[in-house]
N, C-alpha and C positions, 0 to 999 in steps of 0.2 A: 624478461619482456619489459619493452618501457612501462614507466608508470603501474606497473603492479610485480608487486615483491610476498610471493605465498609464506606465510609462516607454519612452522611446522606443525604438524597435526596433536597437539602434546593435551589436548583437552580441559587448557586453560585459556581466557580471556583478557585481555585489557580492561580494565574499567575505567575508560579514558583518561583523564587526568592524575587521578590517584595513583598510577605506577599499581595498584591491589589487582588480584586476581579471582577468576569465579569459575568451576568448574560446575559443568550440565548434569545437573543434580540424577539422584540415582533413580526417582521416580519419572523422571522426561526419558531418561535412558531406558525405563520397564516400558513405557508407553510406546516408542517409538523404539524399537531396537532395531532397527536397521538402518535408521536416520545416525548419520552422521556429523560431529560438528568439528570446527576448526577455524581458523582466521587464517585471512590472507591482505594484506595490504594493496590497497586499491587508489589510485589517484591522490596517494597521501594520505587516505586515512583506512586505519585498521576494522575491516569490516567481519562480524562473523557470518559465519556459514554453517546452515544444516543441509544436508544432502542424502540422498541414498539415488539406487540404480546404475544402470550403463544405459548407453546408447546416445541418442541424438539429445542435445542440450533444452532445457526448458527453465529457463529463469522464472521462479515467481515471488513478485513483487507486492510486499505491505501497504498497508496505509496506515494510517491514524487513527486512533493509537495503539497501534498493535506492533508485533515482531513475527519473524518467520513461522510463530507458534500458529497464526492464523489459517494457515494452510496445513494443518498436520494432516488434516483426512485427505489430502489428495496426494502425500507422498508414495502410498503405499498402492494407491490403482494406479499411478502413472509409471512409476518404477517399474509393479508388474507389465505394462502393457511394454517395457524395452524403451525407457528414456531415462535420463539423466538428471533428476532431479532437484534446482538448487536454489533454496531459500538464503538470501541475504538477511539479515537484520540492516535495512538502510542508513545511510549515513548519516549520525546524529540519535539514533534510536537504539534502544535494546543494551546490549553487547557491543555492539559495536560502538566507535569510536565518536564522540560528539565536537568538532572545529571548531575555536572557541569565539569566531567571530560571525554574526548573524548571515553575513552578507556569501557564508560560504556555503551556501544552503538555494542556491538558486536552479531550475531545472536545467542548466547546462553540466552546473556540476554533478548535477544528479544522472543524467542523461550519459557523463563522462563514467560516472561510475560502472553504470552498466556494460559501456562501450571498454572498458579495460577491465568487468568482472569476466566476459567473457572471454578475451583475452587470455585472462590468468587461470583462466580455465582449460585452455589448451583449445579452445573449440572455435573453430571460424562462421559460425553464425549459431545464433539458439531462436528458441519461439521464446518470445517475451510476452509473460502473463501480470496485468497489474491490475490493484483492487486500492479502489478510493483515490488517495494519491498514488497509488502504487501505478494507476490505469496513465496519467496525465506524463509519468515517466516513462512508462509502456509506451503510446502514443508519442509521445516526444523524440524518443531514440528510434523511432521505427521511421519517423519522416527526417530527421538530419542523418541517421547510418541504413538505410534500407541492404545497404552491403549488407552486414552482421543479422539484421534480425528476417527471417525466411518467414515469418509467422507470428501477427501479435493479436492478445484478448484484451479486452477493460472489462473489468466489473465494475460498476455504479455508474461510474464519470464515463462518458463518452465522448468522443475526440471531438476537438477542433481545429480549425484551421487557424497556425501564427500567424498573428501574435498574440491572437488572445484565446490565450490557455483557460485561465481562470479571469472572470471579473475582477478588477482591482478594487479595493476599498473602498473608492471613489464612488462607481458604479453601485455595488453593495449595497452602501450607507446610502443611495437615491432609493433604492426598490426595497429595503427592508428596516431603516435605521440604524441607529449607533450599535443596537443592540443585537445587530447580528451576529452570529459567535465568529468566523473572522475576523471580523473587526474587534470583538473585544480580545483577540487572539494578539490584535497587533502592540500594544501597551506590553514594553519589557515588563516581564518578575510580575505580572499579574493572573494572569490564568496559569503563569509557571509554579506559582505558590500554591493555587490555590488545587491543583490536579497533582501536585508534589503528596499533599498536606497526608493523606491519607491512601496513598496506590490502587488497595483492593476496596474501598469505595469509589475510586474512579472507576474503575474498569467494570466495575460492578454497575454502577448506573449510568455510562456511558454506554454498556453493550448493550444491557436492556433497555435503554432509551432510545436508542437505534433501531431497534429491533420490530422485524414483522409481529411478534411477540407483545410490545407495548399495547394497548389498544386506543392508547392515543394518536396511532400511526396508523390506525384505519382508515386517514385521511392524512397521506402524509403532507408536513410543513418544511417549514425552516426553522431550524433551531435559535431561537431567541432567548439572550440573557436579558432578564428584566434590571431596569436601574437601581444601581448600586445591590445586585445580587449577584452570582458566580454561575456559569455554568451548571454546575451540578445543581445549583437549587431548586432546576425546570426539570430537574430526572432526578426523580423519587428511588431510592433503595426498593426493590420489589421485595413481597412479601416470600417471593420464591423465585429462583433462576427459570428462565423456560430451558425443554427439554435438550438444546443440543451445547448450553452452557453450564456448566460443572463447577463446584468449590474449585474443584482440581485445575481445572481450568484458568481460574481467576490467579490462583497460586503461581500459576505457571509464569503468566503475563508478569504478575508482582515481581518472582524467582529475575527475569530479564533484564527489567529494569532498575535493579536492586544497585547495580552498580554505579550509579551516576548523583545516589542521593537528593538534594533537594533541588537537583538539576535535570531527575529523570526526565523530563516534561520541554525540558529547553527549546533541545535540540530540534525534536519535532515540532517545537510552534514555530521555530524560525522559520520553517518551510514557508508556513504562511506570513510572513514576515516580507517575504521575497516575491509573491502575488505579482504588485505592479513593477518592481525589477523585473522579471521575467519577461512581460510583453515587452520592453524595451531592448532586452536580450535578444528578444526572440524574433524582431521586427524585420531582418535582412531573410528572412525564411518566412517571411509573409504569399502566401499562395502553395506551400508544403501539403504535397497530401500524402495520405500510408499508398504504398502502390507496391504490397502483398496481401496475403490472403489476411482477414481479421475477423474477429470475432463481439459482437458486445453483449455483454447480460447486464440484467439490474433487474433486483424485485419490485413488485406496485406499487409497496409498502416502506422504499425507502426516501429519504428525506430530500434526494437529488433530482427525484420525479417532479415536486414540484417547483423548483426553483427557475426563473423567470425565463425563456427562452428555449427550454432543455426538450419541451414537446416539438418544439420548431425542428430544432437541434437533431432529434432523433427521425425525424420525417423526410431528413436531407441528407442523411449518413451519408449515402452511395456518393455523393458530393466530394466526401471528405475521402472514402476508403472506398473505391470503385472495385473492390476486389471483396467487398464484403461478404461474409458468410450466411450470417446471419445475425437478427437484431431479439436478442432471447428476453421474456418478461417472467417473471416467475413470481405467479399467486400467491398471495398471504406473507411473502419473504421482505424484509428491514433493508437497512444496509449493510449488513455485515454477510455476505452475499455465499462464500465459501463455508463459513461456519453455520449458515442458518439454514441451508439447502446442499450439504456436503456431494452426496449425492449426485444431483444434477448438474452440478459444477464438473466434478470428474465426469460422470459421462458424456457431457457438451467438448467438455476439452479434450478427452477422448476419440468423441466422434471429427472435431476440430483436426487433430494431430492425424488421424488416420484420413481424413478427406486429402492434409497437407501431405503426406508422405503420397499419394496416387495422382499428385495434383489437381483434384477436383475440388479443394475447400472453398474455392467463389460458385 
């Protein structure tokens, strides 16, 4: 098939540049044993994949900074329920393969990636599921390929109408200052260093810091870096993980991104690197809306609730996705929306998938 070349299922990885290899350790394989993983080359770059199930396709899609690992509790209800379930590690992240140029990280190519993951999957349309960035990807490839995707969800981010995806810089730095973590995001080799330096303290107080769990997110904000401090220095190491985040867990994420070195981190900040490229990408598809069924979740308690416009934003969905399902909130839950309410995410997507397959999901 054009532009995607599957590689064999041999249960070793790229680790981009290095030419080295990493095989899916034996404790991911006790955890998940019927998740499957492999690479397949996607738009030019070697993307991996975990999977289990048959049936109708259901892409679901990471964000920041996570890997496929993000969704492991929904492999196993969605699989049972008769679908196809298949996690990427996105382009630039995890396992998969990081382009060594900033600029190739923009939501077209990412968009592209989807539109030839499913391709090389043999399947002529899947429901596309995204969380954080994952959602803005989601949304994205659901208004320029409505061919391909029959059914799409966002967790956190909620769609917009192009060209403006996401607030540029510009906009940001007016409504929150320099020290919005975006923007301190956009400065090469700086938050790359600094989210390198130590893995499983990132993940460690990045997840709790996110999280319904913090109790400083009783009121959620926006994540600001203070001058001349780093991200992490506003998300304290907890005294203890809450309940649905695990040492094991943390290992897992470290396990992923182990292959990229002092460059784990790159890949995925470039995304935001690409911000106000995007709306300029994205500007010939100004008035695009989803016109299939869709779905949105986000907890109270995550940090995307309050950022400047998003209540607007959410009181006008029908605007954007006239086919909507429904607009889900869910009590006491962060942003990490899959792992903090496992649970209610399978069964929304569930009840989602089962409305789509009767055609009643709007």
């Amino acid at each position: 098939m054009s532009g995607a070349t599957p590689v064999p299922d041999t249960g070793v990885y790229s680790r981009a540049d290095r030419g080295e290899h990493q095989r899916v350790t034996t404790e991911e394989t006790a955890a998940n044993p019927s998740v499957t993983h492999r690479s397949v080359e996607v738009n030019g770059v070697r993307l991996h994949l975990a999977e289990q199930g048959e049936g109708p396709l259901v892409l679901l899609l990471h964000g920041f900074p996570e890997s496929w690992y993000s969704w492991r509790h929904q492999f196993g209800p969605l699989a049972a329920a008769g679908y196809r379930v298949v996690a990427p590690d996105q382009r630039g992240y995890a396992r998969s393969e990081q382009p060594g140029h900033a600029d190739a990280y923009t939501l077209l190519h990412l968009a592209g990636d989807v539109t030839e993951l499913i391709a090389a999957l043999g399947g002529r349309q899947a429901v596309v599921v995204g969380h954080d960035w994952g959602a803005p990807v989601a949304w994205t490839t659901a208004m320029l390929r409505p061919d391909l995707v029959r059914g799409v969800v966002g967790l956190s981010v909620p769609p917009t109408l192009p060209p403006a995806v996401m607030a540029p810089p510009a906009v940001t730095r007016a409504h929150y200052g320099d020290g919005y973590y975006q923007n301190y995001f956009q400065e090469p080799g700086v938050a790359d260093a600094e989210l390198a330096r130590d893995p499983a303290t990132t993940f460690r107080r990045v997840l709790f810091g996110g999280s319904g769990d913090n109790p400083a997110n009783s009121r959620p904000r926006p994540w600001i870096v203070a001058e001349g401090q780093g991200l992490l220095d506003g998300m304290p190491d907890p005294e203890r993980l809450p309940a649905w985040l695990t040492d094991r867990d943390i290992e897992a994420f470290v396990d992923d991104y182990a292959g990229h070195g002092d460059r784990a981190f790159t890949g995925p900040l470039n995304w935001y690197r690409n911000i106000a490229r995007n709306q300029e990408l994205l500007t010939p598809f100004n008035g695009r809306r989803i016109e299939m069924p869709a779905l949105y979740m986000v907890g109270d308690r995550d940090m995307v609730t309050s950022l400047a416009g998003v209540a607007e934003l959410r009181a006008g969905l029908r605007r954007i996705a006239p086919l909507l399902h429904d607009d889900v909130t869910l009590p006491g839950c962060g942003h990490w929306t899959q792992q903090e309410r496992p649970e209610e995410v399978s069964s929304a997507l569930l009840d989602f998938l089962e409305r789509l397959e009767k055609g009643t999901a709007a």
